[in-house]
C-alpha positions as CSV (number, residue, x, y, z in Angstrom):
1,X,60.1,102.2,142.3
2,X,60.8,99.5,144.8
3,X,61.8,97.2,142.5
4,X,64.0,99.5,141.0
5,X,66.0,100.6,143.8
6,X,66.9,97.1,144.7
7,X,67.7,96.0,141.3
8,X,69.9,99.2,141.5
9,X,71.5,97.9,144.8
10,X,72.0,94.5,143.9
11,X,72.5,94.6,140.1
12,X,71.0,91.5,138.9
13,X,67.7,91.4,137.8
14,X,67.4,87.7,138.6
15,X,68.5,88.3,142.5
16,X,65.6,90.6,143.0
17,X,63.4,88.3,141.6
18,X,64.0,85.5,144.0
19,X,63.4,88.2,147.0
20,X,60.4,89.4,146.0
21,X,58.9,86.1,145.2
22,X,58.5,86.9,141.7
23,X,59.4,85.5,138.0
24,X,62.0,88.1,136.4
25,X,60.0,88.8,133.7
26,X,57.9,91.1,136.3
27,X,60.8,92.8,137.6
28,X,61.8,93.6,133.9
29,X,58.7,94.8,133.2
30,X,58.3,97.0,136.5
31,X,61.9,98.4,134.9
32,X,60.8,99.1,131.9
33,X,57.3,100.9,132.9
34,X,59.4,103.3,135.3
35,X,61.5,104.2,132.3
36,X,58.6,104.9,130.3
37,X,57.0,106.8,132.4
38,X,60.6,109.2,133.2
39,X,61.5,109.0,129.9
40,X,64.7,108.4,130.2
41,X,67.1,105.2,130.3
42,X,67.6,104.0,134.3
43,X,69.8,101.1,133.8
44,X,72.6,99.6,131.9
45,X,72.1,96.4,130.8
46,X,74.8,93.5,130.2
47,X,75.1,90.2,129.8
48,X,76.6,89.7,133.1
49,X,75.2,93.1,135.5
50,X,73.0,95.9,135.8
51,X,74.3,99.0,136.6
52,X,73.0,102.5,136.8
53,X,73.1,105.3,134.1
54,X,74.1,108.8,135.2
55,X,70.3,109.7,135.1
56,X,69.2,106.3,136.9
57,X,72.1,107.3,139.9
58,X,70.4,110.4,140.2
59,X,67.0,108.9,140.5
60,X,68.2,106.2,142.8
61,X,68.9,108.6,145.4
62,X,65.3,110.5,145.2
63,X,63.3,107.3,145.1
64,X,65.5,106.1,148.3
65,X,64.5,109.2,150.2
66,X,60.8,108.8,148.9
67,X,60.3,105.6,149.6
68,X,61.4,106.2,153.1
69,X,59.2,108.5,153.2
70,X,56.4,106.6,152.6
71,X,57.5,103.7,154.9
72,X,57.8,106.4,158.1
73,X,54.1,107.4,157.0
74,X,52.8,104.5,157.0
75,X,54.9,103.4,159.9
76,X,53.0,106.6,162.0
77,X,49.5,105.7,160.8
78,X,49.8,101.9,162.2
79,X,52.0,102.7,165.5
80,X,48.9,103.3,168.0
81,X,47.2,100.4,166.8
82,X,50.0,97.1,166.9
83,X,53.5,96.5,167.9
84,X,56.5,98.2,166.2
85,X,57.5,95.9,163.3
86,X,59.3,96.4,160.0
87,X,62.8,96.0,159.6
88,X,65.9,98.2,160.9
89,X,69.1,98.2,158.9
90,X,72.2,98.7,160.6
91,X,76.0,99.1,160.1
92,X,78.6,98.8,162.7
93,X,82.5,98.4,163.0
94,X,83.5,95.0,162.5
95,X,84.8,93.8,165.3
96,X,82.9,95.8,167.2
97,X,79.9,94.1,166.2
98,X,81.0,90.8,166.6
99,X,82.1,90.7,169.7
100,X,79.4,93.4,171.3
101,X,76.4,94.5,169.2
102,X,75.2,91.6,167.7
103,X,74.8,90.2,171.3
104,X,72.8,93.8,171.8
105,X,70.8,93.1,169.0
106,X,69.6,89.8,169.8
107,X,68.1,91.0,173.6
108,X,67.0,94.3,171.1
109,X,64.9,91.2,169.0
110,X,64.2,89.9,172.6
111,X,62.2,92.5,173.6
112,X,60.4,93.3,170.1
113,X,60.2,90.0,168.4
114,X,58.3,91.7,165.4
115,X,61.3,94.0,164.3
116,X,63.7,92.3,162.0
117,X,67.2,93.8,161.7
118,X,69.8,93.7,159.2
119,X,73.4,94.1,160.4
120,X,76.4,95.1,158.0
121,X,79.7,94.6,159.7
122,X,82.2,96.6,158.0
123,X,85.3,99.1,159.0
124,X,84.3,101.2,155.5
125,X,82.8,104.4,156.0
126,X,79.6,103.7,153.5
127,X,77.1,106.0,152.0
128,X,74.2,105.7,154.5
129,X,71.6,106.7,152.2
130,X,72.8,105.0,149.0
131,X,73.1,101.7,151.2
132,X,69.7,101.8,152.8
133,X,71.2,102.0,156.2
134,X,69.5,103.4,159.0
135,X,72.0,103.4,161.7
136,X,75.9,102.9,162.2
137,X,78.0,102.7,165.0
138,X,81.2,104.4,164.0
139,X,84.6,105.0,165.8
140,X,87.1,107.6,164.9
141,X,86.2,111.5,164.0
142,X,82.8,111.9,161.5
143,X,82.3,114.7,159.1
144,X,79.5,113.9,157.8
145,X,77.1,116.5,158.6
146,X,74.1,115.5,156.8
147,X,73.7,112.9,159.3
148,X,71.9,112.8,163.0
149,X,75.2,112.1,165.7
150,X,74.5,110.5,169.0
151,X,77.9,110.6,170.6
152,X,77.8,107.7,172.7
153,X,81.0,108.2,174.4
154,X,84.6,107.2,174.1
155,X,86.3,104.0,173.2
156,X,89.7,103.6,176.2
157,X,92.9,101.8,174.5
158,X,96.2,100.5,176.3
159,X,99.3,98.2,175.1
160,X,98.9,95.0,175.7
161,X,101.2,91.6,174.8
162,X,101.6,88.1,175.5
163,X,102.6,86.3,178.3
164,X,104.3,84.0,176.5
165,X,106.1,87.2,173.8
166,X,107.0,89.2,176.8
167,X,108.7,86.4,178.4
168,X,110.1,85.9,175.7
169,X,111.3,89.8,174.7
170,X,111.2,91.2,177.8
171,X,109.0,93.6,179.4
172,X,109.5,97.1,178.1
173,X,109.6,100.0,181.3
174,X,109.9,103.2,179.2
175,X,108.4,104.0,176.0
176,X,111.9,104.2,174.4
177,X,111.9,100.5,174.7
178,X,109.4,99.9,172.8
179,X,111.8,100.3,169.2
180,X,113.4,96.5,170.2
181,X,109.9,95.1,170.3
182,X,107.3,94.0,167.3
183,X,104.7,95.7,166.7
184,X,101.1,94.7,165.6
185,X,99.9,97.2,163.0
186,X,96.4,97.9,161.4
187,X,97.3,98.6,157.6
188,X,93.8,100.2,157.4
189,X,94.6,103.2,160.2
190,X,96.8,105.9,158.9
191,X,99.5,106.8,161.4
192,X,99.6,103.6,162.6
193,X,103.6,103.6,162.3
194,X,103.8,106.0,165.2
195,X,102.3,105.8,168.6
196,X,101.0,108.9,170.5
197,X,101.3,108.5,174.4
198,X,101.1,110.6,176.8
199,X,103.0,110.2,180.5
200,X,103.3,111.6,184.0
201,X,102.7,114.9,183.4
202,X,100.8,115.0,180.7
203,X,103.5,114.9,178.5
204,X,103.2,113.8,175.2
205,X,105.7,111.2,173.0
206,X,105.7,110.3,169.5
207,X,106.9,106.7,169.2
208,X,107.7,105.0,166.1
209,X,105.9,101.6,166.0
210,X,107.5,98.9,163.3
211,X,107.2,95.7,162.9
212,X,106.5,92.8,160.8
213,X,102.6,92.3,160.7
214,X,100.2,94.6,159.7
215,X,96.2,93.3,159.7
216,X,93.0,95.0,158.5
217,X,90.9,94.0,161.1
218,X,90.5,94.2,164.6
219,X,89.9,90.7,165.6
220,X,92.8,89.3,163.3
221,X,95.0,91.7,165.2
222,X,93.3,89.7,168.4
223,X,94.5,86.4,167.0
224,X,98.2,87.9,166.1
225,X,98.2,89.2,170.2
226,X,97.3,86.2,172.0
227,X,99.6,84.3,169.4
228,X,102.3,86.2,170.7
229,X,103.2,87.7,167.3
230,X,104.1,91.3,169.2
231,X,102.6,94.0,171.0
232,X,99.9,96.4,170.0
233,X,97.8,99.4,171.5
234,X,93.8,97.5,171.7
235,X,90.1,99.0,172.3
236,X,89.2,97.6,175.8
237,X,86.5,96.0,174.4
238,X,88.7,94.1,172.0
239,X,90.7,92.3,174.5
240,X,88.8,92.8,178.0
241,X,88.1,88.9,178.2
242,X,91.5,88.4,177.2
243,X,93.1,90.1,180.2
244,X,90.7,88.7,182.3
245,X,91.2,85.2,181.4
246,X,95.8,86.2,182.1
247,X,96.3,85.6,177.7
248,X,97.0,89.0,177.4
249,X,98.5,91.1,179.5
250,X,98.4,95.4,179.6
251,X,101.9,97.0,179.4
252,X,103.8,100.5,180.3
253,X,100.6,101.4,182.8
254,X,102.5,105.2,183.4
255,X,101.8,105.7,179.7
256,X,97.7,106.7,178.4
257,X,97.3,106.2,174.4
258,X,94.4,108.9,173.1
259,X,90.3,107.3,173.1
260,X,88.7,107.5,170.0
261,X,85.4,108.4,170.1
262,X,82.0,106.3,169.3
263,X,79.1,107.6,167.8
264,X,76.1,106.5,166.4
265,X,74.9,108.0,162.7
266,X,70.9,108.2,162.1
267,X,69.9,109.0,158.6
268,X,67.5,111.8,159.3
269,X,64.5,110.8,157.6
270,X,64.5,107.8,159.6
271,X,64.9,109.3,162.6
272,X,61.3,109.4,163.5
273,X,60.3,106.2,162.7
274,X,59.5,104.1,166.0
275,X,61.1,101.0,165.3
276,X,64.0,103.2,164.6
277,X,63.9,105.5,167.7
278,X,63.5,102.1,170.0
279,X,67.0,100.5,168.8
280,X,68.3,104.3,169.0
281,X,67.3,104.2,173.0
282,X,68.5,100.7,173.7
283,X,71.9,101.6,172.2
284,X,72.4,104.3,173.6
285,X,71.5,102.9,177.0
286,X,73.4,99.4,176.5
287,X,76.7,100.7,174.5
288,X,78.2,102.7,177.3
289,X,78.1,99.4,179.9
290,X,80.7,97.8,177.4
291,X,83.9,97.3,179.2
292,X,86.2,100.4,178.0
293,X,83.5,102.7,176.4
294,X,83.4,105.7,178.9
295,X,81.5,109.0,178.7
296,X,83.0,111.8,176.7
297,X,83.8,113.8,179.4
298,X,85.2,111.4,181.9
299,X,89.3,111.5,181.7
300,X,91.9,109.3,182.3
301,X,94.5,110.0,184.3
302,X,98.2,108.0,183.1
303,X,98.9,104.4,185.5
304,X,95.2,104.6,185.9
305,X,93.2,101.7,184.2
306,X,89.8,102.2,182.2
């Protein structure tokens, strides 16, 4: 069943051979006895990939969620007797995890040197269970409610720019100005053509946001900023060292852009497993000391800085 479920995930028969140690004739065979004994066809075999029939998708997804099963019993019947060990798979943000979690995760291995963990930067929302994750770090609204969410607070932007671009194009003082300037864009955020800020007052403006770049990720829109290429509303934690160091610098301080919330997804049935539960803890103690992530119900108040 093992064998199957990776050969499902990585669709090469000769791949999983390799990481298991084994000669691919044994992974064909383990294959081919599952079959026999469901009586039906799992895979779909070509020349160049393996790929799941309609039954074998099907079956994926239960032998994921038993062999989990087994692994957290197991897991319980060693953990009184020897370290916590095993692996932890985890998927995180991008640039999120490049520029804060991996460095979490190495004091994590620190601590526990007999827990391995595998971490999958990406800014797609993936099938948890269908990848064999155990925990993501998210931002933006979840609805996925078969999950476990750990809100772990919320992730403070601003407009920043250039030293260099705003000597260059001038300093904008009212959000009207900002229509003369360009604009850095993510082409993976819908609505990212109009910016929501809010003023003395509380009031609220809708500001439409143009210009000639648009980027898929967060730390090419980094590289655009401190090129000068325009200005752009940016996650604290994406350019806190940048406005440290005077590269960047934060604009229109009387105006507040909306947080977006962080939150951490734990596939239920791994939930109780104690390698698991400690990376859960550490997280959720180390996250909210990253400049710009602030508790849920702290506020902002407009001209104040996070």
């Amino acid at each position: 069943m093992r064998t199957f479920v990776r050969v499902a995930e990585r669709g090469n028969l000769s791949v999983v051979a390799r990481q298991f140690g084994v000669g691919q004739s044994t992974v064909t065979r383990h294959v081919r006895e599952l079959e026999e004994a469901v009586g039906v066809p799992l895979l779909s075999r070509t020349t160049r990939r393996v790929t799941l029939t309609e039954e074998g998708s099907r079956y994926y997804t239960n032998c994921v969620h038993i062999l989990r099963l087994v692994e957290q019993a197991a897991d319980e019947a060693r953990g009184t007797r020897s370290a916590p060990a095993g692996t932890i798979r985890v998927s995180c943000t991008a640039a999120f995890g490049v520029l804060h979690v991996s460095r979490l995760i190495f004091a994590f291995q620190d601590r526990y040197p007999d827990i391995a963990v595998d971490l999958s930067l990406t800014d797609e929302r993936v099938d948890l269970v269908r990848e064999g994750v155990d925990i993501a770090l998210r931002l933006g609204p979840l609805t996925d409610s078969s999950m476990k969410l750990r809100p772990l607070g919320d992730s403070r932007r601003l407009l920043v720019a250039a030293p260099d671009y705003l000597a260059a194009r001038g300093r904008p003082a009212t959000h009207q100005d900002l229509s003369r300037h360009e604009g850095v864009r993510m082409s993976n955020l819908a609505g990212s053509d109009v910016l929501t800020l809010q003023g003395q007052g509380g009031k609220r403006h809708a500001v439409p946001f143009g210009g000639r770049l648009r980027v898929d990720h967060g730390l090419a829109a980094r590289e655009a900023l401190v090129a000068g290429r325009g200005i752009a509303p940016a996650h604290r934690w994406l350019v806190e060292d940048l406005l440290t160091a005077g590269r960047l610098e934060a604009i229109l301080p009387d105006y507040a852009l909306p947080s977006v919330p962080l939150s951490m997804l734990i596939v239920p049935e791994r939930a109780g497993i104690a390698r698991v539960r400690l990376l859960v803890d550490f997280l959720v103690e180390e996250i909210p000391r990253i400049p710009g992530i602030a508790s849920p119900r702290q506020r902002r108040s407009p001209g104040r800085s996070a």
